[in-house]
C-alpha positions as CSV (number, residue, x, y, z in Angstrom):
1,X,101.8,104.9,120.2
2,X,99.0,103.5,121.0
3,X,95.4,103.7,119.3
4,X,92.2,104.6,121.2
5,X,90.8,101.7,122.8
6,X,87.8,103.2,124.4
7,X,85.2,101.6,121.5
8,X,86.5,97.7,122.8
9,X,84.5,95.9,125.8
10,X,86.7,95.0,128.6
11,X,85.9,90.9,127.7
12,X,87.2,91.5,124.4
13,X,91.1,93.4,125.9
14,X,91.6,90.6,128.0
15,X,92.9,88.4,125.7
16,X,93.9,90.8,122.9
17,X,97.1,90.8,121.7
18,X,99.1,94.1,120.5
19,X,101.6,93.7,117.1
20,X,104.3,96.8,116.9
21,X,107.0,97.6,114.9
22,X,110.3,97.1,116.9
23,X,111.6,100.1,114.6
24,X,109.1,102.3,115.8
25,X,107.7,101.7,118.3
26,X,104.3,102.3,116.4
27,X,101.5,99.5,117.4
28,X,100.4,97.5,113.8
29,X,98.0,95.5,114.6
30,X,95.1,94.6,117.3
31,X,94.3,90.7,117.6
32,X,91.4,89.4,119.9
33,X,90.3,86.1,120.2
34,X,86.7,84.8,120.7
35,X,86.0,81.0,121.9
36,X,82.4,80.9,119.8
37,X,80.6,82.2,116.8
38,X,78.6,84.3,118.9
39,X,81.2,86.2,120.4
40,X,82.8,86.5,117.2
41,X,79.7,88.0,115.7
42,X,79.2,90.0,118.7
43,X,82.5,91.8,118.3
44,X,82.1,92.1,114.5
45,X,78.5,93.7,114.9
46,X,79.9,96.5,117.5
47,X,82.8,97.4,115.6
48,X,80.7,98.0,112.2
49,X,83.4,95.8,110.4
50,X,81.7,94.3,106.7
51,X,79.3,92.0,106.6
52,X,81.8,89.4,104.7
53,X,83.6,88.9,107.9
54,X,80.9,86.8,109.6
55,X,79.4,85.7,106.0
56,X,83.5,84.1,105.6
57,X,83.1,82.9,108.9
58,X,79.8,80.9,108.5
59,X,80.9,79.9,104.7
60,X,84.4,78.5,105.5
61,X,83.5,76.4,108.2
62,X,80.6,74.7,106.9
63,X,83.2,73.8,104.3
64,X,86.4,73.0,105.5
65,X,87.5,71.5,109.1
66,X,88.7,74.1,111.1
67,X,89.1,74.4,115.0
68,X,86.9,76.4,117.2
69,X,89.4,79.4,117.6
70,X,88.2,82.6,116.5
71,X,90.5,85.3,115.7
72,X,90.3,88.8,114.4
73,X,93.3,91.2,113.6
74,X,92.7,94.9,112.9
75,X,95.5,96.9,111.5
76,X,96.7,100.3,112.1
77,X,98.3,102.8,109.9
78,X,99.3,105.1,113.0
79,X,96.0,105.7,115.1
80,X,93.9,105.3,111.8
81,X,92.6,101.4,111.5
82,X,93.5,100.7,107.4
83,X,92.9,96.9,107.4
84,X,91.6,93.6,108.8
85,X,92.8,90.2,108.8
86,X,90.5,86.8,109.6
87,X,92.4,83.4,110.4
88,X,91.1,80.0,110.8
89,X,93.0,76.9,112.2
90,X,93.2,73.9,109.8
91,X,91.9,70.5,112.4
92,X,95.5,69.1,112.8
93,X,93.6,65.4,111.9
94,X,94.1,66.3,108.0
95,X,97.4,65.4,107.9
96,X,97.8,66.4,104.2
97,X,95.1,69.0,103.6
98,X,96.0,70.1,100.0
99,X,92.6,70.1,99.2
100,X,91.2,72.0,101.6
101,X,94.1,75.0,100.8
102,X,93.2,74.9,96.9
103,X,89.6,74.5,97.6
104,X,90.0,78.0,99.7
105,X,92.2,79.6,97.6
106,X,90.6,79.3,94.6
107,X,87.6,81.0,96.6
108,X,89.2,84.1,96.8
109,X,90.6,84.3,93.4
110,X,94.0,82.5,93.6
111,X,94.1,80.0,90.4
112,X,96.3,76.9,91.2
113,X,98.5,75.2,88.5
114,X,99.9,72.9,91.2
115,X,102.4,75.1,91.7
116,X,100.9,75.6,95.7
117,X,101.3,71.7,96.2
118,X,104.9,71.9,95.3
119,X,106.2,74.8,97.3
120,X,104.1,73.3,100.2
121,X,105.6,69.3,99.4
122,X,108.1,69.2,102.4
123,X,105.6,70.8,104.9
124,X,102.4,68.5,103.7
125,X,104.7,65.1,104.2
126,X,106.9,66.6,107.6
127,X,105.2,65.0,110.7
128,X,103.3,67.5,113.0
129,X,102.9,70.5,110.9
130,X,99.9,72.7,112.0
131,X,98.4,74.3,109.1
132,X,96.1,77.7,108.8
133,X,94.1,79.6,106.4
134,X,94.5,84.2,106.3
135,X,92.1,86.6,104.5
136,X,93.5,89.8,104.7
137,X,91.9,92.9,103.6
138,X,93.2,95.8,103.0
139,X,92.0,99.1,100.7
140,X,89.2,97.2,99.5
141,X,91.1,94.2,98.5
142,X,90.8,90.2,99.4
143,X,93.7,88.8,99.9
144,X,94.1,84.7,100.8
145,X,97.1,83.6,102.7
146,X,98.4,80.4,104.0
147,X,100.2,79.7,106.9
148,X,101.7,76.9,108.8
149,X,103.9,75.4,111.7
150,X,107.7,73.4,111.9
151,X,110.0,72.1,113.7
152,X,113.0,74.9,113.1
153,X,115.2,72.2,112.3
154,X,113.3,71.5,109.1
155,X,113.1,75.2,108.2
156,X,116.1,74.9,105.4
157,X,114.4,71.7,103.4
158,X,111.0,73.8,104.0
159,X,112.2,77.2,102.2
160,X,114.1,75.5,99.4
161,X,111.2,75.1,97.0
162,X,110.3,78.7,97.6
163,X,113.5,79.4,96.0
164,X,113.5,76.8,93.2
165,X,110.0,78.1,92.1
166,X,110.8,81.9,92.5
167,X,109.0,82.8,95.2
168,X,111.6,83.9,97.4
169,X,115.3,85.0,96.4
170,X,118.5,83.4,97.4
171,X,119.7,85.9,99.4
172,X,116.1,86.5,101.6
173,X,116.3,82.8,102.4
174,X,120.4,83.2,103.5
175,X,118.7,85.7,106.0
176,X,115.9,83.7,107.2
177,X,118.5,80.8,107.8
178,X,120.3,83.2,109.5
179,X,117.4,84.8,111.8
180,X,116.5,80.9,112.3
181,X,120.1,80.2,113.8
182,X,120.6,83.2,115.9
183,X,117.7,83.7,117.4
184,X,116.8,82.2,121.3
185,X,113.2,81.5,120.7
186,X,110.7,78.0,120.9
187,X,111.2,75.1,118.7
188,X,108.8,76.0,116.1
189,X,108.4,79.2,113.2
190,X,105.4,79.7,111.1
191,X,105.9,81.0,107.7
192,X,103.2,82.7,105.4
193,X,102.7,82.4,102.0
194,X,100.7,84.5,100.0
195,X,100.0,82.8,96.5
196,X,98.5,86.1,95.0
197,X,102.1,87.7,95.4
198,X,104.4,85.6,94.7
199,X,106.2,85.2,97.7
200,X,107.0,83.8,101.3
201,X,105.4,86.4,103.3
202,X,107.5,86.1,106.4
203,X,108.4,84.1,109.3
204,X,107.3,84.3,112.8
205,X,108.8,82.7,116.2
206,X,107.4,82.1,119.5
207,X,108.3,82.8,122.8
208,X,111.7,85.3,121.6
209,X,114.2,86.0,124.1
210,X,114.6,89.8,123.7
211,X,118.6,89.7,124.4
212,X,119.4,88.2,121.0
213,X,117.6,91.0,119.1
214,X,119.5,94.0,117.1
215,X,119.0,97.1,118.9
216,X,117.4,99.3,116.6
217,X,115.6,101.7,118.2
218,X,115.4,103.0,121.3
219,X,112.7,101.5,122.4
220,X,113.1,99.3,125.5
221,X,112.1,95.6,124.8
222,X,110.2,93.2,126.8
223,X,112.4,90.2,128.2
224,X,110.5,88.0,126.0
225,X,108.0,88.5,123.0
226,X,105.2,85.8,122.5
227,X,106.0,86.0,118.5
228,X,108.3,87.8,116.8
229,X,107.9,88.2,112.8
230,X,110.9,88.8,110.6
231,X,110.0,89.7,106.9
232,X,112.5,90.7,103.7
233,X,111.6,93.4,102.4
234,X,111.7,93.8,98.5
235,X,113.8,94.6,96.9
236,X,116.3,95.9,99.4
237,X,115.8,92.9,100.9
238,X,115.8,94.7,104.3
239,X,114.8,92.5,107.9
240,X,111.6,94.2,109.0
241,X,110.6,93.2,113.0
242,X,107.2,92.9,114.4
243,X,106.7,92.0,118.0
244,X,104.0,90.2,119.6
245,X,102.5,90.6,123.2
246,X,99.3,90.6,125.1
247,X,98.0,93.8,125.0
248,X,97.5,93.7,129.3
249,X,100.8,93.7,129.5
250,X,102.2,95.8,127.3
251,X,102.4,99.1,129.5
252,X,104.4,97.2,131.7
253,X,106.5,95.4,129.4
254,X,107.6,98.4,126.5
255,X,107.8,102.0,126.7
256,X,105.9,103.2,124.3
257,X,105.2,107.2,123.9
């Protein structure tokens, strides 16, 4: 499934990349990619999306340091868009940007008692972690997220504060250990934190060899997905699977009716 792809200029399909549900298959989410402000405007002005997107754009990166990657998600609810995400690379040269994550947090609403420094402790003193900021919007509401890169080997030291502070559950970080030993994928996994919920949002590998995956649909996979994300549901505590691929080669790759 699919949504209707007719309002998007050819420049701006090129590089997108399509999320799905491997349950489904039912596409969740449209990414594209923009190398300038410009373009990024130029996409945000034809597809009537709020005037905070570009007004975030401009305001973030006057403040913080932030790479010159511009990326857009629109979500789907079936063919019906129902939400919008807008992330921002931290410049890897703050090596402990603490402030920078409070200082963007507390924009959007998040009050910090410190709590964000300590579940974030192992990642903000590990060597090479890549770190990113997430506004996600959804039914009229703002919601700020964090995200950030690790070596896999590090993963266990990295989700044991989540579970100390209560922001993930002893049994949701068995299965992420699990998902992290099983599956054939790179050497690094992002994980997600969103400060307004509560929780670790989910994980997501990169460059997943299809083969290791549970069969649970019958949808036929793609050797290889450029990310896979694995969230725990609550509170059945339930592995949901998102797949990641570039959106030119997805009628190739995945049947999808």
């Amino acid at each position: 499934m699919i949504p209707d792809l007719t309002s998007f200029r050819p420049k701006w399909l090129e590089s997108a990349e399509v999320s799905f549900a491997l349950a489904g298959p039912r596409v969740s989410g449209l990414s594209f990619f923009f190398h300038d402000e410009a373009s990024c405007a130029e996409f945000a002005a034809a597809e009537s999306l709020d005037e905070c997107v570009m007004a975030d754009e401009k305001a973030l990166r006057a403040k913080f340091s932030l790479l010159s990657r511009y990326w857009l998600k629109i979500h789907y609810d079936g063919m019906e868009r129902c939400g919008l995400s807008h992330y921002f690379d931290i410049n890897p040269t703050m090596h402990y940007p603490i402030t920078t994550i409070r200082c963007f947090l507390r924009s959007y609403g998040c009050t910090d008692s410190g709590i964000t420094e300590e579940l974030l402790k192992p990642a903000l003193e590990a060597r090479g972690t890549q770190w990113g900021l997430a506004i996600k919007r959804f039914s009229g509401l703002t919601v700020p997220r964090v995200f950030y890169s690790i070596e896999r080997a590090l993963l266990n030291e990295m989700l044991a504060p989540f579970v100390t502070l209560g922001y993930l559950s002893a049994t949701a970080a068995e299965q992420y250990r699990e998902w992290n030993d099983r599956v054939s994928a790179g050497l690094r996994v992002f994980l997600s934190l969103d400060p307004t919920l509560g929780r670790l949002s989910s994980l997501d590998f990169c460059a997943v060899s299809a083969g290791h995956l549970p069969k649970i649909s019958e949808t036929r996979y793609p050797q290889q997905f450029d990310y896979l994300k694995i969230r725990i549901m609550e509170p059945t505590e339930a592995a949901a699977l998102t797949g990641y691929l570039p959106l030119s080669g997805l009628m190739d790759s995945i049947n999808v009716q």
